[in-house]
N, C-alpha and C positions, 0 to 999 in steps of 0.2 A: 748709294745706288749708282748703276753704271749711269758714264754719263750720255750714251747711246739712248738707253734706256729712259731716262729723264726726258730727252726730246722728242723721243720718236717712239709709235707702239712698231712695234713687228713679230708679224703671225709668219711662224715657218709651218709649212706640211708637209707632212712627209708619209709615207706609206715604208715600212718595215714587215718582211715576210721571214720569220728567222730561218725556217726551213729550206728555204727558197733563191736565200739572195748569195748573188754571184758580182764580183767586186772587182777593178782592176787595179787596186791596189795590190792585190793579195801576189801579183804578180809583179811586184816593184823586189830588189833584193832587200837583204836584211840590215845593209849596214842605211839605205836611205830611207828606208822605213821605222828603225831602231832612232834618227837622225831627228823623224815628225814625232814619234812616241813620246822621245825624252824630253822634248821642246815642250808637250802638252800634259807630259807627268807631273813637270815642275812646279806648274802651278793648277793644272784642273785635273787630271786623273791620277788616280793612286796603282798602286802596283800594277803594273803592266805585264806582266809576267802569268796573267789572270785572264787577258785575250789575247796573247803574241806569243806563238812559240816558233823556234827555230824546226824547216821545214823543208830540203832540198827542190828546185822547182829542176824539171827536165823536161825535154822535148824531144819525142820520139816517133820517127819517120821509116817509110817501108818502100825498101827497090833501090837499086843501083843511082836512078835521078836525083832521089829525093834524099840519099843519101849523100850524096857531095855536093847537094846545095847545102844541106845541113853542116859538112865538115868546111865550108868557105864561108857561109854564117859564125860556125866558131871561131875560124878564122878573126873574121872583121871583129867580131862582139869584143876578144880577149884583149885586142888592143885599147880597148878604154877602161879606168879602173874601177870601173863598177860590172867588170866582168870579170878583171881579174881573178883566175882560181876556178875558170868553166872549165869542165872535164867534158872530152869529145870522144865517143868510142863505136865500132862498129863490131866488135869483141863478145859473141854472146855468154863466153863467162864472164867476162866484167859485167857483162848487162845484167846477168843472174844473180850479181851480187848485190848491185844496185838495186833491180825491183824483180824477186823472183817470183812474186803471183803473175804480173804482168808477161814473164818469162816462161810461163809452168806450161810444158807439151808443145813448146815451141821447136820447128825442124832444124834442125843445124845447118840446112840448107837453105834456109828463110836470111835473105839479108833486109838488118836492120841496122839504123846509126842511133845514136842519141846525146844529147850533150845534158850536163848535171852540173848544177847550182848549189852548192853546198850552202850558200848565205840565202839563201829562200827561207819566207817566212810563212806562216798560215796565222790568219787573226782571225778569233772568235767575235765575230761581231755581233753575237744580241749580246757578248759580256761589256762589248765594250759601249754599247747603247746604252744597258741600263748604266753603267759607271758616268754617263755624258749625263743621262737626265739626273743620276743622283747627285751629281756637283748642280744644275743649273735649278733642282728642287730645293737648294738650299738657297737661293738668290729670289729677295721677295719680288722680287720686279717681273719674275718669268711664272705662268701657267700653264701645267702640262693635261692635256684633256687626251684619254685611255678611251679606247674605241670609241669616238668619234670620225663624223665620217664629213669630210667638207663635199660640200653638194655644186657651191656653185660661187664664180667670183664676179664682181660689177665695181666695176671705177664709176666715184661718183664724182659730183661737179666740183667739188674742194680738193680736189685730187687724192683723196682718202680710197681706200680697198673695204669694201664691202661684201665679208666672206660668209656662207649660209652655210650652217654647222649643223648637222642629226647627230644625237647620240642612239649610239647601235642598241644600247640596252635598254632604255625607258622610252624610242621614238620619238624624246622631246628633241625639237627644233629651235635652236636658237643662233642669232648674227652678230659677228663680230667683226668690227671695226678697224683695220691697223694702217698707218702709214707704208709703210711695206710687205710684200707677199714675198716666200721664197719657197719655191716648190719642190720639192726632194724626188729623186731617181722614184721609178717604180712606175708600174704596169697602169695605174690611176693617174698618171702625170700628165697624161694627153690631155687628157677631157676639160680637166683646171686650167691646162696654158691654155685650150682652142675656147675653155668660157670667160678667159679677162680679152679676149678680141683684142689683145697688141698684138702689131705686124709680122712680129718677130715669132706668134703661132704658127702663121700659114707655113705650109711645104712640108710636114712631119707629118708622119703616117705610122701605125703601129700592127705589131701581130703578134697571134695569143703563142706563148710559149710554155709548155710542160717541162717539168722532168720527175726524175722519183731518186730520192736519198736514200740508202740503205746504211742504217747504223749497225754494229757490232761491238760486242765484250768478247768474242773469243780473241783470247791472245796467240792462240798460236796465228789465225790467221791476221790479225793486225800487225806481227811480226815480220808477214810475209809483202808488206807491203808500208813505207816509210816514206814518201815525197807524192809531189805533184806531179801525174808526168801525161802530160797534152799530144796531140800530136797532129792534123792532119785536115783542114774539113773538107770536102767534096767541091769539085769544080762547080762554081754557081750557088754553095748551100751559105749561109748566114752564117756568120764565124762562133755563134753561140750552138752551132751543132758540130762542133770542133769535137773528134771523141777523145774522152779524158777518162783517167782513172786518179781522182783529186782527192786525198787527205784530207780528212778536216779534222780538227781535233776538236770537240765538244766538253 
């Protein structure tokens, strides 16, 4: 048994939406991402090659301004070596070649820049969930509970976490106990950190966020389009309504 484990209970929660979840890893390059993978291949996940695949990320901006901030951004970026090999272009046939759905009935008189990341990655992340829970389902000491919903957290007087559990499918209600709570990203992360009332809740505020996935098997049109490529969001708007035309490989 770990020896973590032996001393201490610890409840993590987390909230997973596979449809949904948006990561800033996914925007780290390939060689420091390749760097964390092989380090957790070694000993807890198996072929990696099952959620990482090589995925150019680019950035692509529109107008004369936004283009030579973009070509003095490449600038800076190339000199550190984990940019090394950024390609910068305002070239609409280089661009066509790079993303030409993104390109398709575009004017020739539209100026655009973009710079391309050849070492971008894209991670499947529910492959790489279930591969975490299937290593830590093999370790007796850890229990994974499948739609359950944590309702609510209370520090009691022994300085124990006192966490109230529903399960989604049979509405039975049960509490569990741990020395430590650790609360995972996601849209339900509010409510858990403002119900254990440490200090460290107050000042966070949240708001509801949409978007819609469009999946495809035609190859000609997945053809038509190969990387990540971002670009722009609006004076004043939340960086999550950045518009993108993003890869994912499922």
């Amino acid at each position: 048994m770990n020896s973590v484990y032996s001393l201490y209970s610890f409840c993590i929660i987390t909230e997973y939406h596979y449809h949904h979840a948006q990561f800033s890893s996914s925007f780290l390059t390939r060689s420091s991402q390749e760097q964390k993978w092989i380090k957790y291949n070694k000993k807890y996940i198996s072929n990696p090659r099952e959620f990482i695949n090589s995925c150019p990320h680019m950035s692509l901006v529109f107008g004369n301004k936004d283009a030579e901030f973009l070509r003095k951004r490449h600038g800076r970026l190339i000199q550190s070596n984990l940019f090394k090999g950024m390609q910068f272009s305002t070239d609409h046939a280089q661009l066509r070649e790079w993303i030409p759905l993104v390109m398709s009935k575009r004017k020739e008189t539209e100026i655009l820049a973009a710079t391309k990341m050849d070492l971008g990655t894209d991670v499947n992340f529910g492959s790489l969930t279930r591969k975490m829970e299937h290593f830590l389902s093999d370790d007796s000491a850890v229990e994974i509970f499948h739609y359950h919903e944590a309702k609510d957290l209370e520090l009691r007087p022994d300085g124990k976490w006192e966490i109230k559990i529903k399960d989604r499918l049979d509405q039975h209600k049960h509490e569990v106990v741990a020395d430590f709570v650790f609360i995972g990203a996601g849209g339900y992360a509010l409510p858990l950190l403002e119900s254990s009332d440490i200090p460290e809740s107050e000042g966070y505020g949240g708001f509801p966020v949409s978007g819609e996935w469009l999946v495809t098997h035609n190859p000609e049109l997945i053809a038509q389009h190969q990387a990540k490529v971002y670009t722009q969001a609006s004076v004043d708007a939340p960086p999550m309504s950045v518009p993108h035309l993003d890869l994912r490989i499922i």
